[in-house]
N, C-alpha and C positions, 0 to 999 in steps of 0.2 A: 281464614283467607280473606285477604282486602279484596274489595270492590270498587270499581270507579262510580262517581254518582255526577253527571253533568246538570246543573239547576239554571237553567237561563232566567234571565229575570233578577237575578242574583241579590242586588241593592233594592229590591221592591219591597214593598210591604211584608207581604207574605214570604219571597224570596230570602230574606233578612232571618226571618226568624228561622225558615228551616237549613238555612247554610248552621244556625245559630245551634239545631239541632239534631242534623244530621246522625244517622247515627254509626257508630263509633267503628264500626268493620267496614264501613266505605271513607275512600280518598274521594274529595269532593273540589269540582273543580264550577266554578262561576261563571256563568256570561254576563256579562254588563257592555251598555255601550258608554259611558264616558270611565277613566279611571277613578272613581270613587272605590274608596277603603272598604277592601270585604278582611274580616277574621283570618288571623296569618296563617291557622291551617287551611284555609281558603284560596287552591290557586284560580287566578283572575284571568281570565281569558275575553278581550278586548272583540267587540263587536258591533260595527259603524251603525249597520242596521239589520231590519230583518224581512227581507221579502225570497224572490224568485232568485237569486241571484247569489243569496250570499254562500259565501264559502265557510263553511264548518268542519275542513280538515282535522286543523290543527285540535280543534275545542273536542271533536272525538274520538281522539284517538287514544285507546283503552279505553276508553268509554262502556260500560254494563249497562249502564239505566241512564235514562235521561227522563227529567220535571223538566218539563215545557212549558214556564211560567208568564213568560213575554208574549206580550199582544198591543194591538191598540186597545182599551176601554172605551168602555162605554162612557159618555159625557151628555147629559144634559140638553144641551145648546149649540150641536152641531152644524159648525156654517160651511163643512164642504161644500163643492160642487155637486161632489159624489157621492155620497158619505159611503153607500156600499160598496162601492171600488176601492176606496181608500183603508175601507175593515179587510174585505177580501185580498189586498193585496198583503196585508202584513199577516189578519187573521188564518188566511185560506193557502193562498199561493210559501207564505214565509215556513208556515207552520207544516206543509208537504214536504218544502225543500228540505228541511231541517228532518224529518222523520225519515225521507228515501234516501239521505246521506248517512242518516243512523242506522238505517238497514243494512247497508253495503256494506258499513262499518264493524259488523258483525256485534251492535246493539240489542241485547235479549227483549228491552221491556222499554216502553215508552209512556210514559204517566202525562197525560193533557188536562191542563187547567181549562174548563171547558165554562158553563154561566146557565145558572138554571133559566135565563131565559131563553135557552134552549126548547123550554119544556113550553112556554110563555110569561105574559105580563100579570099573571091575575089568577085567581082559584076561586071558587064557590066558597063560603065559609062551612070548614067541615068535607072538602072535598077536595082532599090534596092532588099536589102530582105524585107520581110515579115516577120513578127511575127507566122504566121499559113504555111508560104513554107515548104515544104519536107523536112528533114533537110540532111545537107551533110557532115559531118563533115569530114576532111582531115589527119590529127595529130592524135595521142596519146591522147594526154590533149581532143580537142574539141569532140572525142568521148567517151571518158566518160562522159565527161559531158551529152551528148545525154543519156550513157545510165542510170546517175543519174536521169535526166529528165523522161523516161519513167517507172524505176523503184517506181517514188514518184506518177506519177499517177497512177498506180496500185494501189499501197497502199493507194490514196486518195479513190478510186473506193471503195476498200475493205472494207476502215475505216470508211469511212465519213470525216475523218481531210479533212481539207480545206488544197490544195496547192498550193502555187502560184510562175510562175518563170519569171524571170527577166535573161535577156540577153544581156549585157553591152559590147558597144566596148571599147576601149581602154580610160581610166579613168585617168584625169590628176585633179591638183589641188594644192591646198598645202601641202609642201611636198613630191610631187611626186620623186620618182625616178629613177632607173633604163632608160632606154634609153632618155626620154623624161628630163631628167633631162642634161645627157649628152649632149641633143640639146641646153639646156637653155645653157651652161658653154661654146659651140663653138661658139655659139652666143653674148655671152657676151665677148667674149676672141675676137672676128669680124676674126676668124678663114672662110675664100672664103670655099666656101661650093658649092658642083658641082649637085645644086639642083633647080637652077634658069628657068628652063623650064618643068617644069611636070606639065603635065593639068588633072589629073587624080581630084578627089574629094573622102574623106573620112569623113565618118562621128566618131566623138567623145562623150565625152561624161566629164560633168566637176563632180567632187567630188559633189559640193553642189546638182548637179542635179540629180546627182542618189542615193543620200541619200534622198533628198526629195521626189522622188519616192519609195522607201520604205518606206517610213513612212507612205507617201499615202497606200502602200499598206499593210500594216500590221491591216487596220483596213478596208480599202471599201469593201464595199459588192460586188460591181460588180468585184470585183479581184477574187475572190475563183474560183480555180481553173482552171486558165488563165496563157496564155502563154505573155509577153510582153515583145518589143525591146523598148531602150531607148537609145538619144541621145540628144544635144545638140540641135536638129532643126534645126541645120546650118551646110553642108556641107563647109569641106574646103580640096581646095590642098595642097600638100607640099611644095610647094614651097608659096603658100599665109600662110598657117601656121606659117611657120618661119621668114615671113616679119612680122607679127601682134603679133608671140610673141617677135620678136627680139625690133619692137616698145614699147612692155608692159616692156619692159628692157630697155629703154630710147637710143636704138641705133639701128643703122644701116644693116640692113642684108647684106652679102655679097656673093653674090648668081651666081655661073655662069651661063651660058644656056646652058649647055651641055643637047642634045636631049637622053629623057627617053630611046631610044633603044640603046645606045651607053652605057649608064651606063649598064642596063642589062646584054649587052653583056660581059662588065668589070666583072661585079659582079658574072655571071656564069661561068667566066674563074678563078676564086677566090676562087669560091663554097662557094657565099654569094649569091644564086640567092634567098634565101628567106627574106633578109634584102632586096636587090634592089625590090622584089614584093608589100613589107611594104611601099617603098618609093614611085613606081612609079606604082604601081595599087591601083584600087577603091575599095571602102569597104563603101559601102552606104546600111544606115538601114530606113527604112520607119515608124517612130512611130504616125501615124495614129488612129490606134487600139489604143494604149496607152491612146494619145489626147482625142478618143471619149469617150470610154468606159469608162474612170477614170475622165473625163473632167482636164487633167492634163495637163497643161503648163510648159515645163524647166524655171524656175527662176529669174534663169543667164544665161545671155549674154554671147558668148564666148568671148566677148573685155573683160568683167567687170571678169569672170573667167582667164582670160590670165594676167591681172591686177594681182588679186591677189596671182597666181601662183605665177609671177615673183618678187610681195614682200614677199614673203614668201625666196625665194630662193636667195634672194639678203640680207635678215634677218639672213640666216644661214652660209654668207660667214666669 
């Protein structure tokens, strides 16, 4: 029996791959907002934007399950006014409208791309998060997300729709961009990189493996209405990171030992101390919960993930 699978976000990073993957007993239909080319089994369903307001008739109707993939990101260097208005409005108020239209709609299950910094910025080394911890979030961006998160269990209470959230760190793959991408091309270029002694440990998380945990969960029973972290299973530091992707690029890293507090100290005198925290603190998730309850194992390797990254981005030079 076909299933409808609605994936907003469609043309996105992660969106892309799992229209790309879907799997094969669901018709799968796309949101995107400009008309970019999704896969011809892919119907396209046209979306100006997403806040309090939009209308999501047409995109759910037969609709089973919806991936809630579209949000604002998080970025860097945010020059709002507001910045938490401007998350809130697409993250918080967009993300309600779109799940209390899928309820009506008589929508079983709703899957939310949600942001371990949900959980927060930082860990103890050796002292991950949890999927069920307090959550703490620090930013703009990761509290919204919190309060998308508590707004869909409400509505799950209310409704009966099934929801289920996922909370991913930092998502590489092919095609990856933005900063991780930049690491591949200083690396490639054997540009000395003042990263060769940071003992710290972060956990990731690769494209295939957090698609395939969605997919996992877009149908398990034991997913309704569960919270889970996902990762890779394999912590790494920064400095082992860009030895093993710099390997997956068939060269050399070139890596000095400058000691993590010396950089810090650089980077706060800069007012980059929150690039120097990305670099030289921990950020460890525990997907335990995950493992048990879904009986779910990551895939891929992060060699065999780092592999394929760096052909992908060696394909696009």
């Amino acid at each position: 029996m076909t299933s409808t699978l609605l994936i907003t976000g469609a043309n996105g990073f992660v969106g892309a791959q799992l229209c790309n993957t879907a799997p094969p007993h669901f018709f799968v239909k796309g949101a995107v907002r400009s008309a970019q080319a999704l896969p011809d089994h892919i119907e396209t369903v046209l979306i100006d934007s997403i806040d309090s307001s939009t209308d999501w008739t047409t995109a759910l109707q037969g609709v089973d399950v919806v991936v809630h993939l579209a949000a604002r990101v998080h970025v860097m260097n945010d020059h709002s006014a507001d910045p938490l208005a401007e998350f809130r409005n697409v993250n918080v108020n967009g993300t309600l409208n779109l799940a209390t239209q899928a309820a009506q709609a008589g929508v079983q299950r709703f899957v939310f791309i949600s942001s371990i910094k949900v959980n927060g910025e930082s860990t103890e080394l050796g002292q991950p998060f949890h999927a069920d911890d307090e959550p703490q979030p620090m930013d703009a961006y990761g509290i919204s997300k919190r309060e998308a998160e508590d707004a869909l269990r409400q509505l799950a209470g209310d409704t009966g729709m099934e929801v289920v959230i996922i909370r991913p760190p930092l998502v590489y793959g092919a095609g990856v961009k933005a900063n991780f991408r930049s690491m591949m091309r200083w690396l490639d270029k054997g540009i000395p990189l003042p990263l060769g002694a940071i003992a710290n440990q972060r956990s990731l998380v690769a494209l295939d493996n957090l698609v395939d945990l969605i997919i996992t969960c877009i149908s398990h029973p034991a997913a309704a209405n569960q919270t889970f972290l996902v990762s890779d299973g394999e912590d790494l530091s920064t400095s082992e990171l860009l030895r093993r992707m710099a390997n997956a690029l068939g060269k050399s890293a070139r890596l000095l030992p400058i000691p993590a507090w010396l950089l810090q100290f650089g980077a706060s005198l800069l007012g980059k101390r929150a690039v120097a925290q990305r670099l030289c603190g921990s950020l460890q998730l525990d997907i335990s919960k995950t493992r048990q309850l879904l009986n779910w194992t990551p895939p891929v390797t992060v060699t065999e993930a780092l592999q394929k990254t760096a052909h992908s981005y060696r394909s696009s030079l």
